[in-house]
DOSEDREN-927458 format. One record per residue (C-alpha): residue number from 1; x, y, z. Coordinates in Angstrom, 3 decimals. Each point is the difference from the previous one (the first is absolute). Last residue first. Layout:
BEGIN
GUTI k u v w
GUTI NUM X Y Z
...
end
This chain:
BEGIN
GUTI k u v w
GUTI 160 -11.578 5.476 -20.298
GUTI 159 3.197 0.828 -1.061
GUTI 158 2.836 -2.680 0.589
GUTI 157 3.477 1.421 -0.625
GUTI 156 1.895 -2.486 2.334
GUTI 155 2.628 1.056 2.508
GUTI 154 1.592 -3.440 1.359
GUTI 153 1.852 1.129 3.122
GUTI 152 -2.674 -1.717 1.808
GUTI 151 1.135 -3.261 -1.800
GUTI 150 3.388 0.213 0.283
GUTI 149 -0.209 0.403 3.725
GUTI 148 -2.406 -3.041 0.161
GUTI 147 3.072 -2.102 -1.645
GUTI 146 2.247 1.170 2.528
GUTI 145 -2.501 -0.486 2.497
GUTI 144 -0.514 -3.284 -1.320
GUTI 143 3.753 -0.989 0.184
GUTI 142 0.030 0.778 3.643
GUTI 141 -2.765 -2.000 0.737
GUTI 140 1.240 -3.159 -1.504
GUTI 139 3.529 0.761 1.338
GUTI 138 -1.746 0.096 3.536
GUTI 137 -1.683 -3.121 -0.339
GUTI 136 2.657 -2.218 -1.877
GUTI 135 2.464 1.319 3.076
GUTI 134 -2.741 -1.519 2.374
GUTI 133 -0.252 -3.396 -1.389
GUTI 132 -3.403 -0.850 -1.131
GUTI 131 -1.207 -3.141 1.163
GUTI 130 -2.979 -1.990 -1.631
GUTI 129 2.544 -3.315 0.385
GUTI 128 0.070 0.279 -4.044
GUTI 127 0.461 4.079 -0.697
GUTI 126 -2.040 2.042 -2.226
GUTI 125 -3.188 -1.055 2.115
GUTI 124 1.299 1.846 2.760
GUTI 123 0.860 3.467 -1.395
GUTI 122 -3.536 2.055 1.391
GUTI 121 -0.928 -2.563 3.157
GUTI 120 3.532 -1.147 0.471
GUTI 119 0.922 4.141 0.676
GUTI 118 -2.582 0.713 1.844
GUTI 117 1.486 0.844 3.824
GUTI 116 3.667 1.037 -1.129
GUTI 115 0.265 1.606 -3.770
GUTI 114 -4.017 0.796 -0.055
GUTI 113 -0.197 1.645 3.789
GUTI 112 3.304 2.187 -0.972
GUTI 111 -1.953 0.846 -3.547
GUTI 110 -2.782 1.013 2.161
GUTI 109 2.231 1.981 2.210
GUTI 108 1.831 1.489 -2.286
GUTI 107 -3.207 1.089 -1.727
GUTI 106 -1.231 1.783 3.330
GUTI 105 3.268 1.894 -0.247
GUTI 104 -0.798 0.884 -3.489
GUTI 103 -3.130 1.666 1.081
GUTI 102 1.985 2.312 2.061
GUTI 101 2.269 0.844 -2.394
GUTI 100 -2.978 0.810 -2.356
GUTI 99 -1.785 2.131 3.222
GUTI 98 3.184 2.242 0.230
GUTI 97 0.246 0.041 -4.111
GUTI 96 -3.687 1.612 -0.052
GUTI 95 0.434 2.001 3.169
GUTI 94 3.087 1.806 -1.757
GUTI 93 -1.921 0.237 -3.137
GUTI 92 -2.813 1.601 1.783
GUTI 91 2.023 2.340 2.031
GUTI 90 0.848 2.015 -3.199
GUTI 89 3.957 -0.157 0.618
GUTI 88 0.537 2.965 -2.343
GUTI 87 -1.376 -1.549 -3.243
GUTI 86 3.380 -2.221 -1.124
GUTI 85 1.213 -1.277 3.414
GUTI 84 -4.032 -1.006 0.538
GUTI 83 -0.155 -1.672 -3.669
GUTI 82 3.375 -1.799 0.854
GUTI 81 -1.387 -1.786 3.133
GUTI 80 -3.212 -0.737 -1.810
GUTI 79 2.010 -1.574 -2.521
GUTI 78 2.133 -2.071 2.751
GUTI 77 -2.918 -1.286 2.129
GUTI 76 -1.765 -0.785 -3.285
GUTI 75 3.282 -2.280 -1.065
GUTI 74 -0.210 -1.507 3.471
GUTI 73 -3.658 -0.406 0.126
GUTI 72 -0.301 -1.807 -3.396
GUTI 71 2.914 -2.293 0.456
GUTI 70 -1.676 -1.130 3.347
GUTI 69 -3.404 -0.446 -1.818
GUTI 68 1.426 -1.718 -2.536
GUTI 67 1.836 -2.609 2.771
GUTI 66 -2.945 -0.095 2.390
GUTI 65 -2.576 -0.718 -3.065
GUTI 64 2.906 -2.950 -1.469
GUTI 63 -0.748 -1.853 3.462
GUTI 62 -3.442 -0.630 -0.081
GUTI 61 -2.157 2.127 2.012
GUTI 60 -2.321 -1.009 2.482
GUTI 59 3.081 -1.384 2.638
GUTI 58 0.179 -3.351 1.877
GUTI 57 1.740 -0.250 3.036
GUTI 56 -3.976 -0.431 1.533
GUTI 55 1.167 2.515 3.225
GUTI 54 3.098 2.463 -1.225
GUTI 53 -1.408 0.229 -3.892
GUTI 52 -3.438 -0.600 0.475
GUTI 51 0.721 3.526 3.016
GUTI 50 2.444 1.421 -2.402
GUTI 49 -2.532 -0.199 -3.265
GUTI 48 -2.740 2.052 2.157
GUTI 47 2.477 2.739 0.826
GUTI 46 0.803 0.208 -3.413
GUTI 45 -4.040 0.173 -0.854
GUTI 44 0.584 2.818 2.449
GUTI 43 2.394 2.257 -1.916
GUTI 42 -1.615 -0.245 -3.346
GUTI 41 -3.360 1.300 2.261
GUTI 40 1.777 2.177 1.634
GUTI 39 1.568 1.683 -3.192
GUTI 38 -2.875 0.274 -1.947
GUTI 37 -1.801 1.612 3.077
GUTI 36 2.712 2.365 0.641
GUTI 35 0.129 1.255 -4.073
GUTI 34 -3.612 0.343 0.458
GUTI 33 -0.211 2.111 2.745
GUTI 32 2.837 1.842 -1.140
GUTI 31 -1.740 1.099 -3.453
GUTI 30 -3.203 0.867 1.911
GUTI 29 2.410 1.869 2.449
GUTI 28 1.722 2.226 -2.582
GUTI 27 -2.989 1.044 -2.032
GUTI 26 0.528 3.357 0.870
GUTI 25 3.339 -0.214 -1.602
GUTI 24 2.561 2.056 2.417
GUTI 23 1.415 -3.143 1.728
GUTI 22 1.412 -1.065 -3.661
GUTI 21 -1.169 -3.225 -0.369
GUTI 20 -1.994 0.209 -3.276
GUTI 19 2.296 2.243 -1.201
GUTI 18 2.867 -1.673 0.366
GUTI 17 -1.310 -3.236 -1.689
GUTI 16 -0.842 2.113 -2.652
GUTI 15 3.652 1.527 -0.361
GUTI 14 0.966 -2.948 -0.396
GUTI 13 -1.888 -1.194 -2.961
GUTI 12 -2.824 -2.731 -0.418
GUTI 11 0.222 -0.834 -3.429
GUTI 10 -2.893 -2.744 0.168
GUTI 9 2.797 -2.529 1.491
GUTI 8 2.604 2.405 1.532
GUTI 7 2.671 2.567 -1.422
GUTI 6 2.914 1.833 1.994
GUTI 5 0.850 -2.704 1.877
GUTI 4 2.095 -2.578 -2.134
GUTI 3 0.119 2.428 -2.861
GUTI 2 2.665 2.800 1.752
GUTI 1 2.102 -3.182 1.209
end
């Protein structure tokens, strides 16, 4: 578990990250400024994709986006849940995994709008009345976040 957190694209370490938000870095509220912003802005394009979501029944993503993201979130809610056991509960890591669990609730909810309001729009043409049956739906999704799982547990060596 020590290499799932402990090194980031560009060799970002740890102790970097608790640096940078350490409440006794004078640079503390630049560095949460912009944290907050990249965070409401991720959050409110959600908010966007509920209201197409709940009023068009149509979402803007396609299906296999909810599904890596949801692997993503829940394996990042875990890591970040680790680093904060492992570096004295550093409040960063704790609000890290807080906001991934939260973001995996809004993916339940997309993939819950996918399985019962879209489902003959994303699976229809695979079946000949255009119907997809329900159980088809959810063992369709379920079988891509497997697969999605597998592929954020992928750890590549790419250097740029």
């Amino acid at each position: 578990m020590d290499g799932l957190y402990n090194s980031y694209f560009a060799n970002y370490t740890v102790s970097q990250f608790i640096h940078a938000f350490s409440f006794n870095n004078p640079h503390i509220g630049f560095n949460l400024t912009i944290a907050g912003l990249t965070f409401l802005f991720g959050y409110l394009e959600y908010m966007y994709s509920f209201a197409l979501v709940i009023k068009e029944r149509s979402a803007p993503y396609p299906i296999w986006m909810h599904t890596f993201y949801f692997a993503h979130d829940s394996m990042g809610a875990i890591v970040f849940a680790i680093a904060a056991m492992q570096n004295h509960n550093f409040w960063l890591f704790w609000g890290a995994s807080g906001a991934l669990i939260v973001w995996n609730l809004f993916e339940v909810f997309n993939l819950y709008k996918a399985i019962y309001v879209e489902r003959n729009a994303i699976w229809g043409t695979l079946y000949p009345n255009g119907r997809t049956p329900l159980k088809s739906a959810w063992l369709r999704v379920l079988a891509q976040i497997c697969a999605m799982i597998g592929v954020v547990n992928v750890k590549g060596s790419l250097k740029m």
